[in-house]
C-alpha positions in Angstrom: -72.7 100.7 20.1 -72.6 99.3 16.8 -69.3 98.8 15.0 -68.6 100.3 12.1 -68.3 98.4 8.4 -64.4 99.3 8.4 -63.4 97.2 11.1 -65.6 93.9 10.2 -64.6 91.2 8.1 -65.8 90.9 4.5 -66.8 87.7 3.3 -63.9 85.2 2.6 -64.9 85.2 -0.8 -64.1 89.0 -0.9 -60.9 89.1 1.3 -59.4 86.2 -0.6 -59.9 87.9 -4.0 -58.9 91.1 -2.7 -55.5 89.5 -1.2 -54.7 87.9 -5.0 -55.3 91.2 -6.5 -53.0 93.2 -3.9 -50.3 89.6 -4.8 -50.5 90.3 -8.2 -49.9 93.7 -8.1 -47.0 93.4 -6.4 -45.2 90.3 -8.3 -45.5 93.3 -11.3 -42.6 95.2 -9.0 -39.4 95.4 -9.5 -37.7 93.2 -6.8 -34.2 94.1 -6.4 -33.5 95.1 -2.7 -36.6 92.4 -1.8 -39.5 95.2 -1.3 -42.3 93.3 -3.2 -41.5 90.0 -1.7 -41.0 91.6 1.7 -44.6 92.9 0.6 -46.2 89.7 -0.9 -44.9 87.9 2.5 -46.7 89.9 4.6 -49.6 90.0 2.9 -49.6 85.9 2.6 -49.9 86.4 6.5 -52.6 88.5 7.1 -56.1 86.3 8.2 -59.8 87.7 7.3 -60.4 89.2 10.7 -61.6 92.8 11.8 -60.2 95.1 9.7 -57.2 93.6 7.8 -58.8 93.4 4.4 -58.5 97.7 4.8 -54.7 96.4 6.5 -53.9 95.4 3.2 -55.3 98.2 1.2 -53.9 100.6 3.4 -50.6 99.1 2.0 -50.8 101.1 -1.0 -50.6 104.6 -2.5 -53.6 106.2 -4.6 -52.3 104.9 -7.7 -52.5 100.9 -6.8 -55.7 101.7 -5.1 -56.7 102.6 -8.5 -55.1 99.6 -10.2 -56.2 97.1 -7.3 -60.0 98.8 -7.9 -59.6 98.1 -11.5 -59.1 94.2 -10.8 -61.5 93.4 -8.7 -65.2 92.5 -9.0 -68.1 94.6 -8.6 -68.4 92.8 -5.5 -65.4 93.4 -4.1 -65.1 97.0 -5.2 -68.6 97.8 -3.7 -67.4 96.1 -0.1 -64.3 97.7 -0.2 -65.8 101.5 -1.1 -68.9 100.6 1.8 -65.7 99.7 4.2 -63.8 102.8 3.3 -66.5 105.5 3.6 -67.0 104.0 7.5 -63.7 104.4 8.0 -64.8 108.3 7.3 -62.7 108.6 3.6 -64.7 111.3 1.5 -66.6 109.4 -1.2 -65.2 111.4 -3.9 -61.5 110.2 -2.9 -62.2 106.4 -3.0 -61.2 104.8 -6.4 -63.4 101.7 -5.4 
């Protein structure tokens, strides 16, 4: 059996833009009891294997889905959205 899109690893190309976005969105929190950091540091962690590109989306709400979509390239948005209908989300729900 084949496995699906959602659990393989983009390119590196992809992954690493998409982990700068997710970064930057978080450095733009406000970081008084440590949650962004406590974010940013786990995202620093996470290697392009199986499915943690969609790990580190699934670290956000709708709204930074929206604003992550919004900084990324056509590229990226396209493998995320591709990755995201697999993983059986309704196409009319994905901001990608």
């Amino acid at each position: 059996m084949e496995e699906k899109l959602y659990y393989q690893a983009p390119s590196d190309e992809i992954f690493e833009e998409v982990k700068a976005k997710v970064i930057e969105i978080w450095q733009g929190y406000d970081n008084t009891y440590g949650y962004a950091s406590e974010k940013i540091a786990r995202v620093k962690e996470i290697q392009n294997v199986s499915d943690n590109v969609m790990t580190i989306a699934a670290m956000f709400d709708h709204i930074n889905l929206a604003k992550l979509a919004e900084k990324l390239s056509p590229e990226a948005r396209s493998a995320m959205k591709e990755r995201m209908i697999s993983g059986g989300n309704p196409p009319e729900s994905i901001p990608f």
